[in-house]
C-alpha positions, 0 to 999 in steps of 0.5 A: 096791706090787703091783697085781694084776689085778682089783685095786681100787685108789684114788688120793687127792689128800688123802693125801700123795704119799709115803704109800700102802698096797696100796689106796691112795696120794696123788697130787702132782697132786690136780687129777687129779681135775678131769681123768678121768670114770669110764671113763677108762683112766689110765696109771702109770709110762709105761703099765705100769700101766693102772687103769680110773676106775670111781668118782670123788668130786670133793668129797672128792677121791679116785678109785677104780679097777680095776687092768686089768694086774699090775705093780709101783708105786713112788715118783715114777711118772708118770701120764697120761691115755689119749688125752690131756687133762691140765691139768698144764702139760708142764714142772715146776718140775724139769724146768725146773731140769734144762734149767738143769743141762743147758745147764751141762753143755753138753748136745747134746739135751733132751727133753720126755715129754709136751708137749701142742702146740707151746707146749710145746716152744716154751717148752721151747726157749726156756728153753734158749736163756736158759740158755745152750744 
């Protein structure tokens, strides 16, 4: 999907994650909804993409929002909230399987992308010494 500047574009945390059309697609993290406010600026695919939450209806459980930088969209791309804020834990059931796979591979360093304080990689790391690492 190509989002345009100036484009108003909504996530839906009722529409399957797999699905979308140039308007809109769904969200794997529906609880997203709990998280932003309106005027929070949400970053897709590693801030290459930035949308601004001008409207949001919670009970229905869709976010409406305006595209501040062109770019392409595709499967599988992160999202944050600027500054901060998410609930979503910082390890997922993947990630949690690739430190399984890692420590298997024998390998040198993990990395977390998004850990939110020092439990994270506390929990982080100690999945790995339990793996093997």
């Amino acid at each position: 999907v190509l989002l345009n500047q100036g484009d108003v574009f909504t996530l839906s945390g009722t529409l399957d994650a797999q699905s979308g059309t140039q308007e809109m697609v769904g969200l794997d993290y529906p609880e997203l909804i709990q998280d932003v406010n309106e005027g929070d600026i949400l970053l897709l695919d590693d801030g290459r993409i930035q949308l601004k939450v001008s409207q949001l209806h919670r009970d229905e459980q869709w976010i409406k929002t305006t595209v501040l930088n062109s770019g392409k969209l595709s499967n599988r791309k992160g999202i944050n909230l600027l500054g901060g804020g998410l609930s979503a834990p910082a390890l997922t059931a993947k990630d949690i399987q690739d430190i399984d796979t890692a420590a298997k591979l024998r390998a040198d360093f993990l990395a977390i992308s998004f850990p939110r304080n020092a439990q994270d990689i506390e929990y982080a790391r100690s999945l790995a010494q339990k793996a093997g690492c």
